[in-house]
N, C-alpha and C positions, 0 to 999 in steps of 0.2 A: 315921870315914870321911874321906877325904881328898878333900874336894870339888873342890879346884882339878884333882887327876888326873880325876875321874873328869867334871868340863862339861869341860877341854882339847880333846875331839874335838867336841864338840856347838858350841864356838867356832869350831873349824875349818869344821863346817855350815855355819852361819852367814856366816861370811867369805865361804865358796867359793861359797852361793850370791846373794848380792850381788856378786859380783862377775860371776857368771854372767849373772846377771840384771842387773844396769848393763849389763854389753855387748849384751845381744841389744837392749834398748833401743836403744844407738846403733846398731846395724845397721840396727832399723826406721827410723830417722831419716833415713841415709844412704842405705837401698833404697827407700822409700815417703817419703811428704809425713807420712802418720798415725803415730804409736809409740803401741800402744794399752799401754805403761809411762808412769806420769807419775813416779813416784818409786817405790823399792823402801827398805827399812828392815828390821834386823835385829835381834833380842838372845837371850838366856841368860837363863832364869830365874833371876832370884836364889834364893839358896840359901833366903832364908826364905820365900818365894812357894811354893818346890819342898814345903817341911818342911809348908805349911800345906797345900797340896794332899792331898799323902800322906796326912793325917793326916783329911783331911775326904772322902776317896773310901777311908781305910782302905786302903791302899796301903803295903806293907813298904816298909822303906828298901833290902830286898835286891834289889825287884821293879824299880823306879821306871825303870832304863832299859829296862824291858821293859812295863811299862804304863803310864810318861806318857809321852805321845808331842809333848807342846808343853815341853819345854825347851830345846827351839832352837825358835828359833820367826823368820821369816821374811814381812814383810809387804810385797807389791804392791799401789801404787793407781794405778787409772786415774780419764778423764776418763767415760767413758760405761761404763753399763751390758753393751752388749755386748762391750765390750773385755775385759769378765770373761770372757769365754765365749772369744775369741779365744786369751786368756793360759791358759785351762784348755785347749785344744784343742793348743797347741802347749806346754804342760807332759807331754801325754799322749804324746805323738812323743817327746821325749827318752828316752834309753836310759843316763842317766848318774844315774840312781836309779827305785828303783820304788815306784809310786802303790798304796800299800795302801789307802786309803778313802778317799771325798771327799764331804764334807757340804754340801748345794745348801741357802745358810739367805738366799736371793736368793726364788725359788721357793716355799720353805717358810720364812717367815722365825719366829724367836722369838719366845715369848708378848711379853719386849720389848718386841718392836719389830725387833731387832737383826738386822742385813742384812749376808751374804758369805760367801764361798765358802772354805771348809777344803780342803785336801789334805793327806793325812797321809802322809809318803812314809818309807820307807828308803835311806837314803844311806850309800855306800859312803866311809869317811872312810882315808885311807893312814899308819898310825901306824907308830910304830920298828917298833913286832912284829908289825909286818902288816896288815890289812885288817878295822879294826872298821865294823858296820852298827851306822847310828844312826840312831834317829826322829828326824823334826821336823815341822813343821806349815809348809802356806804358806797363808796368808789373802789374797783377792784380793777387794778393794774398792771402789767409787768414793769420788770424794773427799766426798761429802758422808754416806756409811755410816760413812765412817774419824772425819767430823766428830763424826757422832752418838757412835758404837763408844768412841772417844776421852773426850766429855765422861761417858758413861753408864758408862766404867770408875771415873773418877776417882769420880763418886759412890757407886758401889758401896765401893769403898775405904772414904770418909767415913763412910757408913751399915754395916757390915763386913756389908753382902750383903744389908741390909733397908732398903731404900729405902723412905720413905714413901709412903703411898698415892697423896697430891694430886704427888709428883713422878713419881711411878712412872706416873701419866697422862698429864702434861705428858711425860716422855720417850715415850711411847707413839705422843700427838699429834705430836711433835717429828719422831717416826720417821718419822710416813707423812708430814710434809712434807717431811722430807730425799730419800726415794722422788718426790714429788710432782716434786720440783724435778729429780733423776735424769731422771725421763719426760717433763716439758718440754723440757730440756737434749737430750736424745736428738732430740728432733721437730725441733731447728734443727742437728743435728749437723753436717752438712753446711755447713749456712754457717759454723759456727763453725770447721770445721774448712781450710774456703778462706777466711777473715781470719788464722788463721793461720800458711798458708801463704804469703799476701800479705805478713804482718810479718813472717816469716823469712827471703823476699826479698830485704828490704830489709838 
């Protein structure tokens, strides 16, 4: 298999929708005081991430750009919680790919702990021989889901998927605090969001 041919388009995902998405950012900035985008981030499954997946959901290698749908994979975080809902609301208006599932783990979060919103979409990518559809995943977060998401990947990694019990609590407890501080953070949103405005003022 010639994997550089076959992520090339799922790169181009990637690319295009960062860059999509960095702009509509600066429009909110320059049309509102708010950008409910604080930063947008993007990658390609490495190919041994891709091999170990297939291999542990049993997934042909013939299948994979037809049943993983996260090897582009595209990450939004904001400041507040409802800026998630905002960013899924005006993800749903675009007409420049279509929204095949979307998994609300804000709502319903995992056993975890683990907080944010999946979109699983089809994206129209423009190659030499025409017009290939490619999955990819967008995750929309706040900053302190992304903190936990972040630290709780790394250790999975370390432990290869078996976290110990006494951390596997601690990340648990960690979640609902990172949540806790989300829902405080919301309750002063407003002022935090006129100090900002003030410093940008200046």
């Amino acid at each position: 298999m010639n994997w550089e041919t076959l992520l090339a388009p799922y790169k181009q995902v990637v690319e295009e929708l960062k860059v999509k998405l960095r702009g509509t950012r600066s429009q909110f900035e320059h049309e509102s005081s708010h950008s409910p985008i604080e930063f947008v981030t993007g990658r390609v499954k490495p190919v041994q991430s891709i091999l170990e997946k297939a291999k542990n959901r049993n997934i042909s290698l013939n299948h994979i750009e037809k049943e993983m749908y996260d090897i582009a994979g595209v990450r939004v975080v904001c400041q507040f919680v409802d800026d998630i809902y905002t960013i899924v609301n005006m993800l749903r208006n675009r007409d420049d790919f279509k929204i095949l599932e979307e998994k609300d783990y804000i709502n319903r979060k995992k056993e975890s702990g683990y907080r944010s919103y999946h979109m699983i979409i089809e994206y129209p990518v423009e190659m030499i021989r025409g017009r290939k559809m490619v999955l990819a995943e967008i995750q929309i977060r706040t900053l302190a889901m992304n903190f936990w998401a972040t630290n709780e990947h790394s250790l999975n990694y370390k432990y290869k998927g078996r976290i110990p019990v006494d951390v596997k609590q601690r990340l648990q407890r960690a979640a609902e605090a990172a949540f806790k501080l989300d829902e405080e953070m919301s309750m002063i949103k407003h002022e935090i969001q006129e100090a900002q405005r003030m410093f940008n003022r200046k």
